[in-house]
C-alpha positions as CSV (number, residue, x, y, z in Angstrom):
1,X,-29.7,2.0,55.6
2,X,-31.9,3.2,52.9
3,X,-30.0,3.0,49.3
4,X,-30.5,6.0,46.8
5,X,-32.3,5.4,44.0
6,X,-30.6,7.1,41.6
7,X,-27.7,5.0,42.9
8,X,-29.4,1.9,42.9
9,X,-30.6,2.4,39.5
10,X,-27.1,3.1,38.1
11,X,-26.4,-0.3,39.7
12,X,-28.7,-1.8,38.0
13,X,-27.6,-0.9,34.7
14,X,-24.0,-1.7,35.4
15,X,-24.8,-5.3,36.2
16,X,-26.8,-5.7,33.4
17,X,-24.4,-4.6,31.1
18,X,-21.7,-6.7,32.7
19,X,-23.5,-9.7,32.3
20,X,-24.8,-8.7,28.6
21,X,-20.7,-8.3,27.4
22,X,-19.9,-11.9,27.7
23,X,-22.7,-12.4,24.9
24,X,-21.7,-9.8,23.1
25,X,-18.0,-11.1,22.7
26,X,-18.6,-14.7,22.3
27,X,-21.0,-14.1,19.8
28,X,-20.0,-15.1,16.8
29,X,-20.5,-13.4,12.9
30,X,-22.6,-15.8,10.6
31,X,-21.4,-16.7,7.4
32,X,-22.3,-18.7,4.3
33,X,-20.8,-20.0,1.6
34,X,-21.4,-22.6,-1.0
35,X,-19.0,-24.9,-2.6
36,X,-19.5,-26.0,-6.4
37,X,-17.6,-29.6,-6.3
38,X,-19.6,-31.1,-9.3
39,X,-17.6,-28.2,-11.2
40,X,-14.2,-28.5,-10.1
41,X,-12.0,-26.5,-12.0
42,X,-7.8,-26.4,-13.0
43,X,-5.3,-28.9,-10.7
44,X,-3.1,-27.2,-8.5
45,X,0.5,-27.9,-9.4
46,X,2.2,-30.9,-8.0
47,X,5.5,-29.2,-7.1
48,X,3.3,-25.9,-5.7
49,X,5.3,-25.7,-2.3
50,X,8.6,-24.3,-2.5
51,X,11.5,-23.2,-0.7
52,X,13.9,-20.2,-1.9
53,X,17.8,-20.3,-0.4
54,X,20.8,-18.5,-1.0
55,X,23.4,-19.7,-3.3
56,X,26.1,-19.4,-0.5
57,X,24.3,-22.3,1.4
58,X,25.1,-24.4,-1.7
59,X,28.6,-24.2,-1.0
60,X,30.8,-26.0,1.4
61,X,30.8,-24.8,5.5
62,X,33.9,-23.9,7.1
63,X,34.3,-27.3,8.4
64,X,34.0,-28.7,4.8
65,X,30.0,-29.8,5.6
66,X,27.4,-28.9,3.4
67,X,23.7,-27.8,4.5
68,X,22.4,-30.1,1.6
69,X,23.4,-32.9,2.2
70,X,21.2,-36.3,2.4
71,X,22.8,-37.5,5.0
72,X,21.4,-34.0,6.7
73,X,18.5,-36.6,8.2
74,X,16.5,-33.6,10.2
75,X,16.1,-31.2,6.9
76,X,15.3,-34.1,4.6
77,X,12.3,-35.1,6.5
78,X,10.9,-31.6,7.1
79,X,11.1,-31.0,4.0
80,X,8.9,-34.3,3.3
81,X,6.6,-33.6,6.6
82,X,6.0,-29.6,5.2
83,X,5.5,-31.2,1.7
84,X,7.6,-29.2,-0.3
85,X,8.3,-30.6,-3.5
86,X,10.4,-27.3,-4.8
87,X,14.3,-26.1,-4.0
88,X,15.0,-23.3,-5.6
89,X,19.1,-21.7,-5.4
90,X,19.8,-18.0,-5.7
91,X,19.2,-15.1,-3.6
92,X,21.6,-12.0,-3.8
93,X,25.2,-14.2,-3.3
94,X,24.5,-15.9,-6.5
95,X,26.0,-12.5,-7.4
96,X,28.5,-11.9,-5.0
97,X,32.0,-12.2,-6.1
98,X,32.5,-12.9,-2.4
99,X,30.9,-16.5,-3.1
100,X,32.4,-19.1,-5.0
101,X,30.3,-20.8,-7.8
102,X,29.4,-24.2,-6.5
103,X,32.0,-26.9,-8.0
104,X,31.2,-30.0,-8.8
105,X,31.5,-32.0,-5.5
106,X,28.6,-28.9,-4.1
107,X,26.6,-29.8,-7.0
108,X,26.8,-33.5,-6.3
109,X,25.6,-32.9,-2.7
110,X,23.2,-30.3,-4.1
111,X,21.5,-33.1,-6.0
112,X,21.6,-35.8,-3.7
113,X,20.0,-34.1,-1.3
114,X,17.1,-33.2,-4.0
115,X,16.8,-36.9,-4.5
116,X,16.4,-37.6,-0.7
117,X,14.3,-35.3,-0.1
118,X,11.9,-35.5,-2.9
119,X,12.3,-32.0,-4.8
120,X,12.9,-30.6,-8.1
121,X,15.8,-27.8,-8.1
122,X,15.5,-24.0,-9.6
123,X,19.2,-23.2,-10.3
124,X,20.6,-19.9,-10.3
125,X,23.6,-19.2,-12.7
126,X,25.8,-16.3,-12.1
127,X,25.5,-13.3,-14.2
128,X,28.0,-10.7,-13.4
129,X,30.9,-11.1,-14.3
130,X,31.2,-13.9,-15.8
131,X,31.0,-15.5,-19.4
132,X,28.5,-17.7,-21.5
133,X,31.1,-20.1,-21.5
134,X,31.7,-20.4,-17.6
135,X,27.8,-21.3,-17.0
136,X,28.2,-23.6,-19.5
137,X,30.2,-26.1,-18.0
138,X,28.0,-25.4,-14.6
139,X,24.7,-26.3,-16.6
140,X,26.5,-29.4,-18.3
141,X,27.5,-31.0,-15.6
142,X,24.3,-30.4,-13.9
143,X,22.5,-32.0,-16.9
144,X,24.8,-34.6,-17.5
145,X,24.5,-36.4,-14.3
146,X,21.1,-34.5,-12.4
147,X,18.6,-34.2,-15.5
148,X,15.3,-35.8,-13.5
149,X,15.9,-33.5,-10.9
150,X,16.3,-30.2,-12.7
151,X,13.3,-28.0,-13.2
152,X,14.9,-24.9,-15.1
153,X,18.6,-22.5,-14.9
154,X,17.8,-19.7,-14.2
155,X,20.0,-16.6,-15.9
156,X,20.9,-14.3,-12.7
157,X,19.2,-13.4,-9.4
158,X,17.3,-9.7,-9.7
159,X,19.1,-8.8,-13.2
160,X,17.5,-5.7,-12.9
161,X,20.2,-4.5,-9.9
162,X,22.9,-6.1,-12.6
163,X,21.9,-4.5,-16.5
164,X,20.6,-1.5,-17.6
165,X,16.8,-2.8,-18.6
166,X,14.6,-5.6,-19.9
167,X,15.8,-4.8,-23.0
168,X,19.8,-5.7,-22.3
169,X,18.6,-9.0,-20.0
170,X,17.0,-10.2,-22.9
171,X,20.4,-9.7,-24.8
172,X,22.1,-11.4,-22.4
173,X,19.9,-14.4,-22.1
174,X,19.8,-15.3,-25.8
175,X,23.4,-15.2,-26.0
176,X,23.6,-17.3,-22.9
177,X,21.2,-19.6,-23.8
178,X,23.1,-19.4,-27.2
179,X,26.6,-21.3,-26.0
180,X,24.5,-23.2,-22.9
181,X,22.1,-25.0,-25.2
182,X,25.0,-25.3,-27.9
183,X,25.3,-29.2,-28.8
184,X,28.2,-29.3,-27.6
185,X,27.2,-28.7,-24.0
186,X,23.8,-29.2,-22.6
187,X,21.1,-28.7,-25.8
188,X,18.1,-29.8,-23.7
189,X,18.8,-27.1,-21.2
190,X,15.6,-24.9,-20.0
191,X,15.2,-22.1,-18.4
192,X,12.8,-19.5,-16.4
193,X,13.2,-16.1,-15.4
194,X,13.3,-13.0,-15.0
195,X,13.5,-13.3,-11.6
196,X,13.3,-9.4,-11.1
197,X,12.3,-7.5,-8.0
198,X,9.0,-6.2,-7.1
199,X,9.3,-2.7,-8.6
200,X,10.8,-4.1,-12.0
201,X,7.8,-6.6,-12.2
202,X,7.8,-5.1,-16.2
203,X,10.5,-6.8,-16.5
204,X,8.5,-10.3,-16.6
205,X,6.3,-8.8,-19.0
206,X,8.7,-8.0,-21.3
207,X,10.5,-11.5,-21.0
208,X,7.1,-13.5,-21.3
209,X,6.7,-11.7,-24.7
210,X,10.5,-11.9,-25.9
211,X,10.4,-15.9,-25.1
212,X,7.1,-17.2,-26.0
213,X,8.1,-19.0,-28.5
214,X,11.9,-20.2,-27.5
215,X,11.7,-24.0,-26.7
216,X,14.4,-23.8,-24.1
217,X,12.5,-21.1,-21.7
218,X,9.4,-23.2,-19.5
219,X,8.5,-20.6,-17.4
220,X,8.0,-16.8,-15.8
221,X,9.8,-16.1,-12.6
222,X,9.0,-13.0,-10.1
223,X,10.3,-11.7,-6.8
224,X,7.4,-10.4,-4.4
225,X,7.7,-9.1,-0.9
226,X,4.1,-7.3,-1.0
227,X,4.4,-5.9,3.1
228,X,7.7,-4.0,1.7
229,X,10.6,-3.8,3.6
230,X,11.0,-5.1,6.9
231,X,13.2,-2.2,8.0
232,X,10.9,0.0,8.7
233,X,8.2,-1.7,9.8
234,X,9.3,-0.9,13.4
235,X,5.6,-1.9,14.9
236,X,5.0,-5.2,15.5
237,X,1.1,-4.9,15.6
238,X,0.7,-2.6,13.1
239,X,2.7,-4.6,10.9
240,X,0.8,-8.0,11.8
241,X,-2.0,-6.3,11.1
242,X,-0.6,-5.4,7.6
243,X,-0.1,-8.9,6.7
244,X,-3.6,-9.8,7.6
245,X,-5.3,-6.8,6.1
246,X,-8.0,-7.4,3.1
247,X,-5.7,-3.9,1.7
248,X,-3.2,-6.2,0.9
249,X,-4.9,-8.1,-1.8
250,X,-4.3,-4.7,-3.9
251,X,-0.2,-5.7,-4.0
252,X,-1.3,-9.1,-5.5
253,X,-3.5,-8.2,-7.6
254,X,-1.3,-5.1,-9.2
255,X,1.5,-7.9,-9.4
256,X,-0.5,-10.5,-10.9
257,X,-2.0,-8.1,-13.6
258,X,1.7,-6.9,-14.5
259,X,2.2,-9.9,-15.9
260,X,0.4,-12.9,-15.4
261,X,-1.9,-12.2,-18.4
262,X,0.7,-12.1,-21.0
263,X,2.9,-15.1,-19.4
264,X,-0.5,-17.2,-19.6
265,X,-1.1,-16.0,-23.2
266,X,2.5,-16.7,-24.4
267,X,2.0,-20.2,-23.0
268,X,4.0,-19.9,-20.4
269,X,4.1,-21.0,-16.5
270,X,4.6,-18.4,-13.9
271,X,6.2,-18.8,-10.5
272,X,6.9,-16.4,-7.2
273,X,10.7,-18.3,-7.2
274,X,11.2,-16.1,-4.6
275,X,8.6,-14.6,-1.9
276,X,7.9,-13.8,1.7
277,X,6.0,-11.3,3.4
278,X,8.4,-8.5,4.5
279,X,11.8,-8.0,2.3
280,X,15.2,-7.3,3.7
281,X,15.3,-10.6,6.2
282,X,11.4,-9.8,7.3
283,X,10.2,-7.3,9.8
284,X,10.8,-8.5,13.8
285,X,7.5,-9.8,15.6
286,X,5.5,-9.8,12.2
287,X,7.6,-12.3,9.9
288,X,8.7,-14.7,12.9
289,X,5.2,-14.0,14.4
290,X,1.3,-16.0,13.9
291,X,0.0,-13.3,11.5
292,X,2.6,-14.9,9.3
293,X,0.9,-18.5,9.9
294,X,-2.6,-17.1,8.3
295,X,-0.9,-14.5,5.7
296,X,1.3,-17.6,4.5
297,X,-1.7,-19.9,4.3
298,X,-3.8,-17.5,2.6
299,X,-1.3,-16.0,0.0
300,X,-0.7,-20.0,-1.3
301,X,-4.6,-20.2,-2.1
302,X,-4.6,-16.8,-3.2
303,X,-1.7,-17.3,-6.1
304,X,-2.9,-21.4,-6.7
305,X,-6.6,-20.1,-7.6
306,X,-4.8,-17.8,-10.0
307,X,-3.0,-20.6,-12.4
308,X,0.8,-20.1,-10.1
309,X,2.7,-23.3,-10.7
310,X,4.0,-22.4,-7.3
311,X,5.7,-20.2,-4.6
312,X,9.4,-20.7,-3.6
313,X,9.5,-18.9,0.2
314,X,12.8,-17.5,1.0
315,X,14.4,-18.7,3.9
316,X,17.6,-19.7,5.1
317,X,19.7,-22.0,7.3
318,X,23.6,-23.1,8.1
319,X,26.0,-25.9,7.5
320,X,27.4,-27.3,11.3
321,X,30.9,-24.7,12.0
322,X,29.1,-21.6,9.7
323,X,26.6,-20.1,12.0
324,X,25.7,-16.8,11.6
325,X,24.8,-14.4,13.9
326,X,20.6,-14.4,13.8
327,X,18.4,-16.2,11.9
328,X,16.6,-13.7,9.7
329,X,12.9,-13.2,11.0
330,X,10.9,-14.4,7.5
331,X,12.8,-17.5,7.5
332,X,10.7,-21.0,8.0
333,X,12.6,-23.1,10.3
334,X,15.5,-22.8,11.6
335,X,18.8,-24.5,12.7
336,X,18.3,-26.1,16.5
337,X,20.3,-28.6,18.4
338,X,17.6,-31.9,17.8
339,X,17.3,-30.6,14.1
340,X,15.1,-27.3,12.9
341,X,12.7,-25.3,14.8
342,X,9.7,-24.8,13.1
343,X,8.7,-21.3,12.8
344,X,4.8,-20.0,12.2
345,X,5.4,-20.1,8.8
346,X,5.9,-23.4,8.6
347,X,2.4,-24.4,9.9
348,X,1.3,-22.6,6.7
349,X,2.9,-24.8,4.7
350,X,1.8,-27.7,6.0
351,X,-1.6,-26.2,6.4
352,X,-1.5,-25.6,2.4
353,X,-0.3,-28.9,2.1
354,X,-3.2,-30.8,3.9
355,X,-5.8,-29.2,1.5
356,X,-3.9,-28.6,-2.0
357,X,-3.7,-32.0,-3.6
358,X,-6.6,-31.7,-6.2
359,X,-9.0,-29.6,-8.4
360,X,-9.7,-26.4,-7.2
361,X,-13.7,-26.1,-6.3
362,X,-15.2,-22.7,-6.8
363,X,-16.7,-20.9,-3.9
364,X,-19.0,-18.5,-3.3
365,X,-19.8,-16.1,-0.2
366,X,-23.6,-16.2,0.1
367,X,-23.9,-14.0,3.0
368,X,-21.5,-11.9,5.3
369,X,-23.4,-9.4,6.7
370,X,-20.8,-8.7,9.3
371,X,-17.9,-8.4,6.7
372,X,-15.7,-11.0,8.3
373,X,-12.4,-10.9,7.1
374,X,-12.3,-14.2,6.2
375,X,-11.4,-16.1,3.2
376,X,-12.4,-19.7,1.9
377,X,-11.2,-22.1,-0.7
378,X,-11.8,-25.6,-2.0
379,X,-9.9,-28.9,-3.3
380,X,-11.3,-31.8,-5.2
381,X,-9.0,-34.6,-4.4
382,X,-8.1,-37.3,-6.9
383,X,-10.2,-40.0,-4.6
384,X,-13.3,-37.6,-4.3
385,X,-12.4,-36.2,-0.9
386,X,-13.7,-32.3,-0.5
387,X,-11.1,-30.1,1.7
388,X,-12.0,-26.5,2.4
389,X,-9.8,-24.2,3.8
390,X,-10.9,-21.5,6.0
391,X,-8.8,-18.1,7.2
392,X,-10.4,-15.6,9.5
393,X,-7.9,-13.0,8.9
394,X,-9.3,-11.2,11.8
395,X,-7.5,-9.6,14.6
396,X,-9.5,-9.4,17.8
397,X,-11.6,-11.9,19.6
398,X,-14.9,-10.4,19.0
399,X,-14.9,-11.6,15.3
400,X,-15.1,-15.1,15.6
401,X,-17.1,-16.7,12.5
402,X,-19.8,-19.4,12.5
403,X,-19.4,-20.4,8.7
404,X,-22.0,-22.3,7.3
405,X,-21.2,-24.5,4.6
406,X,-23.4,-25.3,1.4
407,X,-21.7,-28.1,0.2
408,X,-23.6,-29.2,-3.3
409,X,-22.3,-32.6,-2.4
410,X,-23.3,-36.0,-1.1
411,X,-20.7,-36.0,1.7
412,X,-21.6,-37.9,4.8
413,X,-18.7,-37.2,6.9
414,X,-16.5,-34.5,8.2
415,X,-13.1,-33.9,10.0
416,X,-11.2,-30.9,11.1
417,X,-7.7,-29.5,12.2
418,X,-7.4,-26.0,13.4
419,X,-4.2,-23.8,12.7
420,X,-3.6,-21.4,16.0
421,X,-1.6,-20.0,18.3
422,X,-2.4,-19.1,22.4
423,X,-4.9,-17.1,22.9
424,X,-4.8,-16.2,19.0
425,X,-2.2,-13.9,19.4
426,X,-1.3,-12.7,15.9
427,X,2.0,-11.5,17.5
428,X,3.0,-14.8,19.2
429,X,6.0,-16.7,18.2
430,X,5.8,-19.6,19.8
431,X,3.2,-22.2,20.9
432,X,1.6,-22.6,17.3
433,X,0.3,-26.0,16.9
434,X,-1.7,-27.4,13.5
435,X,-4.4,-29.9,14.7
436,X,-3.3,-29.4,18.3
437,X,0.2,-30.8,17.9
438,X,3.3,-29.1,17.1
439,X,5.9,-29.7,14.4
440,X,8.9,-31.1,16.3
441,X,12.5,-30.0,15.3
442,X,13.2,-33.6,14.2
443,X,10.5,-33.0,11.5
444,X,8.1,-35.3,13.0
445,X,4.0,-34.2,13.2
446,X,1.6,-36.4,14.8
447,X,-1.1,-34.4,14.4
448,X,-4.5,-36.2,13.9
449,X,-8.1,-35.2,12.6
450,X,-10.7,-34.4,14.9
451,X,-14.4,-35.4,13.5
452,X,-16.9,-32.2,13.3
453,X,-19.1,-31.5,16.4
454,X,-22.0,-30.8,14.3
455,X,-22.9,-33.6,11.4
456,X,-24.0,-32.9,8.1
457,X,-27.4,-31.8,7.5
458,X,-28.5,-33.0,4.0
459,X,-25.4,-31.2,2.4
460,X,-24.7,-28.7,5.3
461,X,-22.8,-28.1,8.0
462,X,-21.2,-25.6,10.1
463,X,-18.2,-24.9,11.8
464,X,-16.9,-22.2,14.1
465,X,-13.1,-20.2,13.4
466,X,-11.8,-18.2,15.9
467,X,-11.0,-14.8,15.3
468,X,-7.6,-15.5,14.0
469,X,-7.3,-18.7,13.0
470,X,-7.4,-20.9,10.6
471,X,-9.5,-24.4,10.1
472,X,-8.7,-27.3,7.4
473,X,-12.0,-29.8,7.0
474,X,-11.9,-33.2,4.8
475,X,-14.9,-34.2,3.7
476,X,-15.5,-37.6,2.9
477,X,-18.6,-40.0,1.0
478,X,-17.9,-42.8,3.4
């Protein structure tokens, strides 16, 4: 039978554009960056990972338990195998008149759980309706017996829903800190705050300015939630996608130049006490999904390159005999029979926390012709070990990167994790691993790292990410 040539030729170019797509989606976008360790630049806080919780978690469960507790062996050591070194209590029921104030026996357990765990507490002291005097005898006692463990009192948890402006919080706080500091009660008391929402951020401007010079305040605090609210993002793509998107940047940077200037210049610290991507418990298949894994990871480099002495991420939990209905989607592990179930989140942490322990190394982006939405940073460690930390915020599988590093460096050795998900699905919940191993739900990680398929070439090398993912290298003299 004699085939058509017209038909044969139409053939022809199918086939040969079938077997030409494989190319074109493995291939991957080249870019380069150089790494300046010689010139590292400012440390990166010790107590940088946080954790934000509710004041109503502080308090004793319905069978008399309480969530911290040392003897709570499962949270203790995820706490220690995320690295967080931060606990701050507040969160909307340090308001509620619904929740009692913490007594003495839930500060106790408070505290001993800080020591087992290895963290320094933010403490949130109720502002409505209640009187100098009462949060004196809380920040006394609390002083008294937990000193070493204290990082500041904070004066209220988003004032700005509880006074008229900046103008009456300042009020209150002076005559607060007035009676608290008193000599009589607890005179080497400090404190940090605002702690205002998003929307109020000029709020923290005003207070940097007001307590520049007051011995007893250490430090700026500010709420973000720069997706918004996680009511209506009803999308799940879009809004992984949102947490991922370069667009976003724009939030942090508005927020950071708010404040962050005149906090720095008044000599103070500034903290994100409380932080997460979506507000209002998170937005569903966004919050609890991957794209929270990479967003996470990135907004910690992001706010550490910029002089943050840390980020508290809200979450949440509950005592054994308490258990609420559902978990809410931001939070960053959860309660599970064997312990706490890791959520993406959590990989972020620890991601952060494989990398963070130095001098931050500048870096530049050489070339990116293909405008790869990725994002690179670099740590000095104390023993002269070079980590750099690569996000490729991308969404689909035909932007894979193939970085090339310019290390400016005598490193002789390199090793890798990888933070992903199957099939880098930014909306997957489950199945994210860090260096191919999982975070179990009794906190343990045995993760290990994996030396770099390509060796480095007189201060190069290179190293391919996966469209969504994220990589972790050590770099090493030996």
């Amino acid at each position: 039978m004699k085939i058509p040539v017209a038909f044969l030729n139409k053939a022809i170019t199918l086939l040969v554009a079938f077997c030409l797509y494989p190319c074109v989606i493995l291939a991957a976008s080249s870019v380069d960056i150089t790494l300046d360790p010689m010139s590292p630049g400012a440390t990166i806080s010790s107590n940088f990972i946080g954790l934000s919780y509710e004041m109503s978690l502080v308090g004793s469960a319905t069978n008399g338990g309480h969530f911290f507790n040392p003897a709570n062996k499962p949270l203790v050591k995820l706490f220690r195998t995320l690295g967080v070194q931060s606990l701050r209590v507040g969160g909307n029921t340090a308001e509620r008149a619904t929740v009692k104030i913490p007594d003495t026996a839930d500060i106790d357990s408070l505290f001993a759980f800080a020591r087992a765990a290895g963290v320094k507490v933010i403490y949130t002291l109720r502002l409505s309706g209640t009187e100098p005097a009462d949060a004196a005898k809380t920040a006394k006692y609390i002083m008294d017996n937990y000193r070493p463990e204290l990082t500041c009192f904070e004066l209220g948890n988003e004032p700005d829903k509880l006074v008229k402006d900046s103008q009456a919080y300042g009020e209150a706080m002076r005559n607060y800190l007035a009676v608290i500091t008193a000599a009589t009660n607890a005179p080497e008391a400090v404190f940090c705050g605002p702690s205002t929402m998003h929307k109020d951020v000029q709020w923290a401007n005003d207070f940097a300015k007001d307590f520049a010079h007051n011995k007893h305040v250490i430090m700026v605090t500010q709420h973000e939630y720069p997706a918004g609210s996680g009511r209506v993002a009803t999308n799940a793509v879009t809004a992984c996608k949102k947490l991922l998107s370069a667009d976003l940047l724009k939030v942090y940077e508005k927020l950071y130049n708010d404040f962050v200037p005149t906090a720095l210049s008044s000599g103070l610290q500034y903290r994100l006490e409380e932080a997460n991507s979506f507000s209002n418990g998170g937005a569903s298949g966004a919050s609890d999904a991957f794209a929270s894994a990479l967003w996470g990871l990135d907004y910690m480099y992001w706010w550490a390159n910029r002089g943050a002495a840390g980020i508290n991420f809200h979450t949440g939990g509950y005592a054994d005999g308490a258990r609420p209905p559902e978990p809410q989607k931001y939070v960053v592990f959860w309660n599970s029979p064997e312990g706490f179930a890791a959520r993406p989140l959590a990989y972020a942490i620890k991601a952060f926390d494989l990398g963070c322990h130095g001098q931050l190394v500048p870096v530049h982006f050489a070339s990116n012709p293909d405008r790869v939405n990725l994002t690179a940073y670099g740590v000095l460690s104390s023993n002269g070990n070079l980590y750099v930390t690569l996000v490729n915020k991308e969404t689909t599988g035909t932007r894979d990167a193939k970085v090339t590093i310019t290390l400016g460096g005598s490193y002789t050795r390199g090793q890798v994790m990888f933070l992903a998900a199957p099939h880098n699905d930014i909306t997957g919940t489950t199945g994210v691993t860090l260096g191919d191993a999982p975070i179990k739900d009794n906190g343990d990680w045995s993760a290990s790292w994996t030396s770099l398929a390509a060796p480095l070439n007189n201060g190069h090398f290179s190293i391919n990410v996966s469209a969504a993912s994220a990589a972790i290298v050590r770099l090493t003299k030996e």
